[in-house]
C-alpha positions in Angstrom: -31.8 -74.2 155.8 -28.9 -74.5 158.1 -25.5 -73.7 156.8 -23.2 -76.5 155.4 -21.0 -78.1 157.6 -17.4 -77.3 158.3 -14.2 -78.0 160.3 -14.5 -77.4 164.0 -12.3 -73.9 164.6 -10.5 -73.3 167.3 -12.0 -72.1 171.1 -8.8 -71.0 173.1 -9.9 -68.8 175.5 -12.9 -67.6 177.5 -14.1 -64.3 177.9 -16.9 -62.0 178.7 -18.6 -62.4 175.2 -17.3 -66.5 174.9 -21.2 -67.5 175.9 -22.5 -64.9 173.2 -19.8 -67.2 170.6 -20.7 -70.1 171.6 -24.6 -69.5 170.9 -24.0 -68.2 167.6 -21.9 -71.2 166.2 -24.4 -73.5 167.7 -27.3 -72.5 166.4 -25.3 -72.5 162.7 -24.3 -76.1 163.6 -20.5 -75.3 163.7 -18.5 -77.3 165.3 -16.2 -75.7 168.4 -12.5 -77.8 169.9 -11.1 -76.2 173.0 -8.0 -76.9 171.5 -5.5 -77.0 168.5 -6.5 -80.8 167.1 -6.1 -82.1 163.2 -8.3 -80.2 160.9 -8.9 -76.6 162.9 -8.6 -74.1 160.3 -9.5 -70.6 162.1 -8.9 -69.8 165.7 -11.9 -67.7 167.4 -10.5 -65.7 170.0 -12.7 -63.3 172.9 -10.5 -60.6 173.0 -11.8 -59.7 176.3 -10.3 -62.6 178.1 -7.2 -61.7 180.1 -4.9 -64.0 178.0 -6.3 -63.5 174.8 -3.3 -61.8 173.0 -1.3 -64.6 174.7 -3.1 -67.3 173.0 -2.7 -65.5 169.5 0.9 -65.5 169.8 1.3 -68.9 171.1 -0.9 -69.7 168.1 0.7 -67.5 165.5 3.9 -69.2 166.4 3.0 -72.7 166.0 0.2 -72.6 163.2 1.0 -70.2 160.8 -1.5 -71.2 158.1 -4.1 -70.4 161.0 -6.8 -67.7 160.1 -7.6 -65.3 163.9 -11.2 -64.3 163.9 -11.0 -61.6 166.9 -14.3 -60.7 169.2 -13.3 -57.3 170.6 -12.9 -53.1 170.0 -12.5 -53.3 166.4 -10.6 -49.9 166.5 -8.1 -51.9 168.9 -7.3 -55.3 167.0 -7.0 -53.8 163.8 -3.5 -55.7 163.1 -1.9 -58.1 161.0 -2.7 -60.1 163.7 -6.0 -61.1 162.6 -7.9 -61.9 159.5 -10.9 -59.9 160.9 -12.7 -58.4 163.7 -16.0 -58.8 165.3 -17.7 -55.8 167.3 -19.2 -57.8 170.9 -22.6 -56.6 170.1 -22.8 -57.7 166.2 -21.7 -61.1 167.2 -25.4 -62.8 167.0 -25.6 -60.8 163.1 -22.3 -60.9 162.0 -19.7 -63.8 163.2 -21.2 -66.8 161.5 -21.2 -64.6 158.1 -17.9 -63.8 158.5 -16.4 -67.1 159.7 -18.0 -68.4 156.5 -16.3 -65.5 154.5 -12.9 -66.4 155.9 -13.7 -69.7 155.8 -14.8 -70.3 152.0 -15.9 -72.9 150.2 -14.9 -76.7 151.6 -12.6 -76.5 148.1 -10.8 -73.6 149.2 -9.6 -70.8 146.8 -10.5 -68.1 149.0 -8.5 -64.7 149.7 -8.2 -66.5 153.6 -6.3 -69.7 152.4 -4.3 -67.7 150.1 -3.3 -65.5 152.9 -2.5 -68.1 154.9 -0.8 -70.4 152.2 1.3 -67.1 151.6 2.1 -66.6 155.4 3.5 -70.4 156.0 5.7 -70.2 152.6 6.9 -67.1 154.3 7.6 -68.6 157.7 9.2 -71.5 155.9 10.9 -69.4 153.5 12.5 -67.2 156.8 13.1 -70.6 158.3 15.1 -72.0 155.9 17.2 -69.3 155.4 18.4 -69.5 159.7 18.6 -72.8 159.5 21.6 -74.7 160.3 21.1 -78.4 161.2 19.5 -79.7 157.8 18.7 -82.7 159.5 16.4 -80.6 162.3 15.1 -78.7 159.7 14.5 -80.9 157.1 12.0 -82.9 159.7 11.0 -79.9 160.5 9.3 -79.1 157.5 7.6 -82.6 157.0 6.5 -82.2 161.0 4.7 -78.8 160.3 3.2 -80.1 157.0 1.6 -83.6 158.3 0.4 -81.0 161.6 -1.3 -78.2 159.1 -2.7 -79.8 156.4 -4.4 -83.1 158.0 -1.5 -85.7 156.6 -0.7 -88.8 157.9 3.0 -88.9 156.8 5.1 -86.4 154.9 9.1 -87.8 154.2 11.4 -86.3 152.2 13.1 -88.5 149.8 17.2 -88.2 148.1 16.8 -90.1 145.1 19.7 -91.7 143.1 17.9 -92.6 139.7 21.0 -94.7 138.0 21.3 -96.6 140.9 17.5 -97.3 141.3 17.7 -96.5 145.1 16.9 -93.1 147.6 17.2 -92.3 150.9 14.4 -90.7 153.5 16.3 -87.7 155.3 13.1 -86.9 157.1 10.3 -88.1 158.3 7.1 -86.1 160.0 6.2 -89.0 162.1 10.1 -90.0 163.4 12.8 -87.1 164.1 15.5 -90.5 164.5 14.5 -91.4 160.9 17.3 -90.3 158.5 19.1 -91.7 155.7 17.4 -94.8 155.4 17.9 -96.7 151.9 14.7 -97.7 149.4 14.1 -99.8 146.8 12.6 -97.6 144.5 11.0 -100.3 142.2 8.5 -100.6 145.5 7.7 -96.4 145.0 6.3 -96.2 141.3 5.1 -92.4 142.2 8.4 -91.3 143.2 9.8 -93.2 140.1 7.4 -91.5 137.9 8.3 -87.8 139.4 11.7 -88.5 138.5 10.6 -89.2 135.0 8.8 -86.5 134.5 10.1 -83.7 137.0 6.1 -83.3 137.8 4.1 -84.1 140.6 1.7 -86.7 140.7 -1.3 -86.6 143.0 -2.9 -90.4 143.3 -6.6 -90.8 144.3 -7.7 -94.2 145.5 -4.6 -95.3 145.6 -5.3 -99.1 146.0 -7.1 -99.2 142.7 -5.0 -96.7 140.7 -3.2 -98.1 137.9 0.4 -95.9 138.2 0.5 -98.5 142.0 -0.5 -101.5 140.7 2.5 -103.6 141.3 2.8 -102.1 144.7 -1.8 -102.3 145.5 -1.4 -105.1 147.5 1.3 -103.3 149.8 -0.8 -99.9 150.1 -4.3 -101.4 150.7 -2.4 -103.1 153.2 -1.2 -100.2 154.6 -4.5 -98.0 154.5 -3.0 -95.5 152.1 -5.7 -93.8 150.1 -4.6 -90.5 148.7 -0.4 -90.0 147.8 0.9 -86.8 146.9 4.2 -87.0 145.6 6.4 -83.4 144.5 9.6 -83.4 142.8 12.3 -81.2 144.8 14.0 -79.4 141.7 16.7 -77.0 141.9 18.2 -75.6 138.4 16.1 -77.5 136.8 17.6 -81.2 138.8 15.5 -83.4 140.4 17.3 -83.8 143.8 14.6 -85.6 145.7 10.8 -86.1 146.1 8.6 -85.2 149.1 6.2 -87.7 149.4 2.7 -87.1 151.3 0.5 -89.6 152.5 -3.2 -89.8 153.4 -4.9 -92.9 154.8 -8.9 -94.1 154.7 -10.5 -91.5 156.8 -9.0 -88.4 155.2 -9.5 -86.5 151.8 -7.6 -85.8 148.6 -5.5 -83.9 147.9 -6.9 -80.5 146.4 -5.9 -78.0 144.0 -5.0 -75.5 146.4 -2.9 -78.1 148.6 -1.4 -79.3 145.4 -0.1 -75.7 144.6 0.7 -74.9 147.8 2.4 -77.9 148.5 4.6 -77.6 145.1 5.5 -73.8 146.2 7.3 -75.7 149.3 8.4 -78.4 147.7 10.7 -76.1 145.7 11.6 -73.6 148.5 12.6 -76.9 150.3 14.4 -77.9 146.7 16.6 -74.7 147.2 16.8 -74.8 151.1 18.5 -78.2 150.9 21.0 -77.1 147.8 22.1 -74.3 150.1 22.3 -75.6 153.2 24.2 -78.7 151.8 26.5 -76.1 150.2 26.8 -74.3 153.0 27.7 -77.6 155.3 30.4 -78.4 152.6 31.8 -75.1 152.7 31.4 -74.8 156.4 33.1 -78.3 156.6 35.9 -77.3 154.5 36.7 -74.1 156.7 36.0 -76.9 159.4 38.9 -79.0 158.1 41.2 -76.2 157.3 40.9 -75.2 160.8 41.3 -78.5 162.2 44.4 -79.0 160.0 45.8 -75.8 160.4 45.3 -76.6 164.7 47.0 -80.0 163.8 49.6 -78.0 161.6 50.3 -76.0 164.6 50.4 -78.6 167.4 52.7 -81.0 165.3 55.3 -77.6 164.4 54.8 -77.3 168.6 55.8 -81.1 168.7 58.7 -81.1 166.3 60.3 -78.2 168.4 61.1 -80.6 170.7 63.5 -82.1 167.7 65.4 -79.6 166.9 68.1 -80.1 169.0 68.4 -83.6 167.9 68.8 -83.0 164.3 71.7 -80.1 165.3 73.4 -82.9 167.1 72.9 -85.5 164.1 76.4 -86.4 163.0 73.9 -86.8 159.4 73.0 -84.0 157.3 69.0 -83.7 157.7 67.0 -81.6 155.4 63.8 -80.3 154.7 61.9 -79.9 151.2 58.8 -78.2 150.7 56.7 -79.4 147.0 59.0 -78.0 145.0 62.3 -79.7 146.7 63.4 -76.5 147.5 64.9 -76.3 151.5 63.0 -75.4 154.3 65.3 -76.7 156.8 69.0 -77.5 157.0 70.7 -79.2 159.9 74.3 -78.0 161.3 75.5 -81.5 159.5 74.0 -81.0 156.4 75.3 -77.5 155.7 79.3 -79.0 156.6 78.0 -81.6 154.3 77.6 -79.9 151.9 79.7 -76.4 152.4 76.8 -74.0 152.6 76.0 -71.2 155.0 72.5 -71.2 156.5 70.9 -68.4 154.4 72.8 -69.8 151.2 70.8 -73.0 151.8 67.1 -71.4 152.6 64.6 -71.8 149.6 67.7 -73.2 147.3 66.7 -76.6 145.0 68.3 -79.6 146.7 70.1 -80.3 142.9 71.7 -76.7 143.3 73.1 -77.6 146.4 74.1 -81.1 146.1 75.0 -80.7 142.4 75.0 -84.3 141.4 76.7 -85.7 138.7 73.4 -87.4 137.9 70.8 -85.0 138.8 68.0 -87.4 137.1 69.0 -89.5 139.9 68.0 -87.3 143.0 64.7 -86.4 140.9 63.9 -90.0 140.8 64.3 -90.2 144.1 62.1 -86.5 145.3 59.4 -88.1 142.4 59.0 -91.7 144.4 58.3 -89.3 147.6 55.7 -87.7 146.1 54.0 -91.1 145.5 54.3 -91.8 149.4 57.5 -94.2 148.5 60.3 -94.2 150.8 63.8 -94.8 149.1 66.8 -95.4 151.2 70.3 -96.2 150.2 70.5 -94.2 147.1 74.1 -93.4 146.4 74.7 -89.8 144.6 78.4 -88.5 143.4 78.2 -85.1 144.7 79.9 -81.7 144.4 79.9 -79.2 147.4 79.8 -75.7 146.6 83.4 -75.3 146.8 84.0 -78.0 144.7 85.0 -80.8 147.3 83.4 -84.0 145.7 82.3 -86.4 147.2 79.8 -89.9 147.7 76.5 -88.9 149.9 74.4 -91.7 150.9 70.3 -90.2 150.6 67.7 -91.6 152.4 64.1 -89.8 151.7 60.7 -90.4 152.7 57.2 -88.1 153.0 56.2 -85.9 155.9 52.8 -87.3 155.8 50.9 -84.1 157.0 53.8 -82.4 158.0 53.6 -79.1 159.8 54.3 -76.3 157.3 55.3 -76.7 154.1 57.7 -79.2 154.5 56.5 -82.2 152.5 59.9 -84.7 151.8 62.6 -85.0 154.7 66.2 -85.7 153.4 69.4 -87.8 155.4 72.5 -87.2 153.5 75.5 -89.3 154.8 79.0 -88.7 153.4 80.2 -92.2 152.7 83.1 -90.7 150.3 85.8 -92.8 152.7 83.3 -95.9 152.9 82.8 -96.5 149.4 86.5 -96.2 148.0 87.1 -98.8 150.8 84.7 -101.1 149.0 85.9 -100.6 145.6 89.6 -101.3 146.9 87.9 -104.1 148.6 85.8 -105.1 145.7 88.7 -105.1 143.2 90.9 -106.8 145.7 88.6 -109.8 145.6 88.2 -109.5 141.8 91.9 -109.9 141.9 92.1 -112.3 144.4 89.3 -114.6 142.4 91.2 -114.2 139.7 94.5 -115.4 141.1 92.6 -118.4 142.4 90.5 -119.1 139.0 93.9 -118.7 136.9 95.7 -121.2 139.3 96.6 -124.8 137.4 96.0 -126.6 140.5 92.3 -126.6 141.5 92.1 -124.6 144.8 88.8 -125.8 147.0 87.9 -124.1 150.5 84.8 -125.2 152.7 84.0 -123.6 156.0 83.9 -125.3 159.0 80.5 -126.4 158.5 81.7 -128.6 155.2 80.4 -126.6 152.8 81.9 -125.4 149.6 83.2 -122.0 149.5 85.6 -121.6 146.5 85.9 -123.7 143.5 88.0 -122.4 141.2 88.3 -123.2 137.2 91.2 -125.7 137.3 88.9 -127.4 140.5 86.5 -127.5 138.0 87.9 -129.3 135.1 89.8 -131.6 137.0 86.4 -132.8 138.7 84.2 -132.3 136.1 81.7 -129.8 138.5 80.7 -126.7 138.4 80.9 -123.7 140.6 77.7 -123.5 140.5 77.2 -127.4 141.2 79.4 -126.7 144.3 79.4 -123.7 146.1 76.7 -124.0 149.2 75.9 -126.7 147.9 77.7 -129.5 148.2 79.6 -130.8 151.1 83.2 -131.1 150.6 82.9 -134.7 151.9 81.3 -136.1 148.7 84.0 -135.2 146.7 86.3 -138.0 148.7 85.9 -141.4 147.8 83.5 -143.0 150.8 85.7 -143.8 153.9 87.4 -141.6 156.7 89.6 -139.6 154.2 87.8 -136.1 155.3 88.7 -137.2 159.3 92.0 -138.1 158.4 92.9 -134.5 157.0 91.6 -132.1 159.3 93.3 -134.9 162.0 96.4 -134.1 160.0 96.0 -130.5 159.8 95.3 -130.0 163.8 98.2 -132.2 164.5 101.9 -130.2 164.6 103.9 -133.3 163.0 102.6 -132.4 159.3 103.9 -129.2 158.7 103.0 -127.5 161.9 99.6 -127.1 163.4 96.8 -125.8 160.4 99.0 -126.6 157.8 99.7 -129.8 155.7 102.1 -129.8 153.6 101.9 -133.0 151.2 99.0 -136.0 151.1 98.8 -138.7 148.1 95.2 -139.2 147.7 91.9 -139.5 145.3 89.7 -137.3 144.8 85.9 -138.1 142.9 85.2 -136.7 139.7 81.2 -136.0 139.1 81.2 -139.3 137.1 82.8 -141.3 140.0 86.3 -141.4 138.4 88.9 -141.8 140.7 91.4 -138.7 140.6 94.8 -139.0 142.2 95.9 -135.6 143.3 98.6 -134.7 145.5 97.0 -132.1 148.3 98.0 -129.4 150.4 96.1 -127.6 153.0 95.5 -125.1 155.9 93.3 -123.7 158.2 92.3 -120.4 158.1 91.5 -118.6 161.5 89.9 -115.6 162.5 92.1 -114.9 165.7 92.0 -118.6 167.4 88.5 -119.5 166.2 88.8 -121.7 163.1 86.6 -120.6 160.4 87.7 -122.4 157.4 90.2 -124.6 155.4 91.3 -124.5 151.8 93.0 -127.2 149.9 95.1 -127.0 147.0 94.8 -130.0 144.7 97.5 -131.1 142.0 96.0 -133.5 139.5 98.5 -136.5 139.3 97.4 -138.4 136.2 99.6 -136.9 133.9 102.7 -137.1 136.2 101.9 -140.8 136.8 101.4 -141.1 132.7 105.1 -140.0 132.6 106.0 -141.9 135.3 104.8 -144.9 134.0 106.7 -143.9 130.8 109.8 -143.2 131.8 110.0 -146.4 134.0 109.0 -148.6 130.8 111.9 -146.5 129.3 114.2 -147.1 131.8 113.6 -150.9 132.1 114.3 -150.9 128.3 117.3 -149.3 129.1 118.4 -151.6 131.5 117.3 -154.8 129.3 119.5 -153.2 126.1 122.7 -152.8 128.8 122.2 -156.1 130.2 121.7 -157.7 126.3 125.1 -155.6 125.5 126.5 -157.1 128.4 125.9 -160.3 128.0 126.5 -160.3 123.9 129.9 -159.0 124.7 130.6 -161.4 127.3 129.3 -164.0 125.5 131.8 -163.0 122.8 134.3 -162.6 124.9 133.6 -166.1 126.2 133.6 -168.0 122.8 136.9 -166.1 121.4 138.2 -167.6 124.6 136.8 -170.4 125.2 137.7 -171.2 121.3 141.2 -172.0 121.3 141.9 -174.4 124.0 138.6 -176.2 122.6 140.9 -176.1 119.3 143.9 -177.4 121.2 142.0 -180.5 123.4 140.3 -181.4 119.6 143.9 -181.3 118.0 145.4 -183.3 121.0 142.3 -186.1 121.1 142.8 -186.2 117.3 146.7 -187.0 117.5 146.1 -189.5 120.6 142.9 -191.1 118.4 144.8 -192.0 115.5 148.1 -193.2 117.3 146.3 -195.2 119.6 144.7 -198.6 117.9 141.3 -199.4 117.6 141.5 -202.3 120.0 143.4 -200.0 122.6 141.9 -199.9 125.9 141.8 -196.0 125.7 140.8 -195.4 122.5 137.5 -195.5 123.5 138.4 -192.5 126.0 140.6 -190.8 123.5 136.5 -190.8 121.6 134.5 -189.7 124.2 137.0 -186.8 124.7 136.7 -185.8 121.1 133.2 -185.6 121.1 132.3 -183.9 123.9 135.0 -181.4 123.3 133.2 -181.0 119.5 129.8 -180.3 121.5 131.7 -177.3 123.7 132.6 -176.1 120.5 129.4 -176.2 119.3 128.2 -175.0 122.6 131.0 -172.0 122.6 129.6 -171.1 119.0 126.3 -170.9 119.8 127.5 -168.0 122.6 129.0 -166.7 120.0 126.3 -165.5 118.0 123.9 -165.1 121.5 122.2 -161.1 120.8 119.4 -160.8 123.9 118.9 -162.3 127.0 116.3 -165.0 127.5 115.9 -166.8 130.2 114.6 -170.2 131.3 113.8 -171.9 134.4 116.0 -174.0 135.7 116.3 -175.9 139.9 113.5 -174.0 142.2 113.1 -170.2 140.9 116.7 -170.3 139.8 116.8 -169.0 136.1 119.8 -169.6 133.6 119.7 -168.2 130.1 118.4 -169.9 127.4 120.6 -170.2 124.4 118.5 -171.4 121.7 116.2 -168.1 122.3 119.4 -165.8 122.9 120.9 -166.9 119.5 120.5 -165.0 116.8 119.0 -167.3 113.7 120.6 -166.6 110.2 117.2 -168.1 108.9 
């Protein structure tokens, strides 16, 4: 009975005894490749060929779970090279035996496949500890897996569990393939090694019931056996390696299984440290590169220095804990501090601000990344001067050295009393103008409202707020060419002299459309020649007119009471006078009417005298008791006084 069949070994090399090899595997049916091929588990080598060694360490190099069977001097080849050692003239006897021996069983198990499971976890083992590139070496390892033990794909999966996703890093059958993102619902094996922090070895994969959401897909595929092995590292699942067989190759067996789990966790522990050692490589990377960048950018600001000695502003440097790095020429006059004084001193002890929360408010904001400008501190110098300093600050964004916050100090001491004198000035000013009792209104040249002061206000009814920028001066004219006709007036020189005007009667609109009359003044102001606004002062008229009015009322009563006196003394004056020769004619026509008979021509005279003279009297007494002067008309518009009005009536 012929032995059982095996896996073709490996021919490499031909010799004196390679015909005396080739016999003896033929006639055991053993198969024989001339070269390294899927499957070849033990290289047969004729030692007496002239590059037999050669081929062993070519071999040795790129297969280590290869077994060497040696044809040669046993005394000479007794290494660690090879598994055994067959004497030339035994070969017919003993090589078959022995090739079995190393061989074992098709399950494996024997001392052979332990040896060589044992020598590629070492190679690996002394691999992973030179490696370098994780990404080389992490395809690396599924390239020599797929290659020794007859797989069709090995890959090496990151998983991120919460997230339901992984990532290949490596793939035996594509160095490019790295970091490419799954869906790990479509992977129920690698899901289930997560779970359990096992492996799980699938047989028949199309009909197994872990896959069956996923049998379509794999039948598809021409998976058939799928071993997948959690990558654990302190007791972490950091990834899976996941092996694949298709149709025309076996399962997966015990042996592989533990040997494959032995390198799944070296490779567990490989990836941990190299991935430390990248971050703390890439750290001492960046330190460098920022410690270079430190040094060029210190080169680079060299160039500066001169610039901030000539800076008429004070320039300073603050490391993290605002204490100075770097003072500029300016900032230590600023401040009256000698170079060393100021070196590694707090800012606040140099400044000494009346407000030191202040200045810290302003050093925090720079540690956020702000930039403040404009902040205004009441200082004290070291020898007491005091003084305002204008601080700018904002962050040396990777700043060479320690210098983190850079500091512009301007003394503005001068400046900013100049603006309260100013700023109190114009308080005053306003004042003066709000407290006036005639409303003062100036517009620039534009027409609009500039200043509107209280009494403008209550006169008009508007507001300041109503007016200023935003009304134009014109709408508080009645419509019509009054606003032409003043700044005419004020450009002309016959008014008071040219950008002046010195009195106008006219109205002004209240902000119900009252008519105002006011009596204005007015001038130009200039800025050198150029004409940059004009300013009115309005006096409210209505209660001058009111008196006015009054007093002329008064004064025509006055007049009407002298002319009634007048008249009731002349009128007296008149009758007393008038009275006695009115008594003498009525005495005279009395004497001539009773001496004269009734039939006398003249009696009838003598009557008419009497009787006319007794109306005069009547007439004279009436202008005797005459008190006011009424009038009537009398030919055309000539008037004469009415005496039955101008008498006084007893009743």
């Amino acid at each position: 009975m012929s032995p059982p069949s095996h896996k073709p070994v490996i021919f490499p090399c031909r010799g004196a005894a390679t015909a005396a090899i080739e016999a003896a595997l033929t006639s055991a049916g053993l198969g024989v490749l001339p070269a390294v091929a899927p499957g070849a588990d033990v290289a047969i080598v004729d030692l007496s060929a002239p590059d037999g060694d050669a081929h062993v360490a070519s071999l040795s190099r790129d297969h280590s779970r290869m077994a060497f069977l040696g044809v040669g001097p046993v005394k000479d080849h007794l290494d660690g090279r090879f598994s055994d050692v067959v004497d030339p003239e035994a070969i017919g006897r003993e090589l078959v035996p022995r090739l079995l021996r190393l061989r074992g069983s098709t399950t494996g198990g024997s001392p052979l496949h332990h040896q060589r499971d044992l020598r590629a976890l070492l190679e690996l083992t002394a691999r992973y500890a030179e490696a370098t590139d994780i990404d080389e070496l992490l395809h690396d390892v599924t390239r020599r897996l797929a290659e020794e033990m007859s797989i069709d794909r090995a890959a090496l999966v990151v998983v991120e569990p919460d997230k339901g996703t992984g990532t290949i890093v490596a793939a035996s059958d594509d160095a490019a393939l790295k970091d490419l993102r799954i869906d790990l619902a479509r992977y129920p094996e690698i899901r289930e090694v997560v779970r359990t922090g096992k492996p799980v070895i699938v047989e028949e994969a199309p009909s197994h019931p872990l896959l069956e959401d996923v049998k379509e897909s794999v039948r598809e595929r021409g998976i058939r056996n799928i071993a997948a092995l959690p990558l654990t590292a302190q007791g972490k699942v950091l990834g899976v390696m996941l092996l694949r067989r298709f149709q025309e190759r076996g399962a997966f067996t015990p042996r592989e299984v533990e040997f494959l789990t032995a390198v799944a966790h070296a490779t567990a522990v490989a990836f941990r440290n190299v991935r430390a050692l990248e971050s703390v490589r890439g750290q001492r990377e960046r330190e460098r590169v920022a410690r270079l960048e430190a040094e060029a950018r210190a080169q680079a600001l060299k160039r500066y220095e001169a610039y901030f000695a000539h800076l008429s502003d004070g320039v300073a440097i603050l490391d993290d804990q605002a204490c100075v790095l770097s003072l500029n020429p300016a900032g230590l006059r600023l401040l009256d501090v000698e170079p060393k004084e100021a070196f590694g001193r707090h800012i606040n002890a140099l400044a000494n601000p009346s407000d030191e929360g202040m200045l810290l408010d302003v050093l925090v904001s720079v540690a956020k990344g702000q930039v403040r400008t404009g902040v205004d501190l009441e200082a004290r110098t070291l020898l007491g001067r005091r003084l305002t300093v204008a601080v700018s600050a904002a962050p040396l964004e990777g700043a060479a050295g320690d210098g983190v916050a850079i500091l512009t100090l301007r003394d503005v001491t001068r400046q900013r009393q100049m603006a309260d004198e100013l700023k109190h000035t114009k308080e005053f000013l306003e004042r003066l103008i709000d407290a006036s009792a005639d409303a003062v209104i100036a517009a620039d040249m534009k027409g609009r409202v500039i200043v509107f002061n209280k009494a403008a206000e209550h006169i008009t009814g508007f507001t300041a707020a109503d007016v200023v920028g935003e009304l134009h001066v014109s709408k508080l004219y009645p419509e019509g060419d009054t606003p032409r006709e003043v700044m005419r007036r004020l450009r002309a020189a016959d008014h008071g002299g040219q950008g002046r005007l010195n009195s106008l009667r006219l109205d002004i609109l209240s902000r119900g459309g009252e008519r105002i009359p006011v009596n204005m003044t007015a001038s130009i102001i200039y800025e050198g020649t150029r004409e940059v606004a004009t300013v009115g002062i309005f006096a409210d008229l209505r209660d001058r007119l009111t008196l006015e009015r009054k007093l002329s009322d008064a004064e025509t009563r006055l007049l009407e009471s002298e002319k009634n006196a007048v008249v009731v003394a002349l009128a007296g004056t008149a009758a007393h006078e008038l009275n006695q020769p009115l008594t003498s004619v009525m005495g005279y026509a009395e004497l001539l009417k009773r001496r004269l008979k009734d039939d006398d021509p003249s009696a009838k005279s003598v009557d008419v005298i009497y009787r006319e003279a007794e109306r005069m009297a009547e007439i004279v007494r009436k202008i005797g008791k005459i008190t006011r002067f009424e009038t009537q008309a009398y030919v055309g518009t000539s008037k004469i006084l009415d005496l039955n009005k101008a008498v006084a009536h007893d009743d």
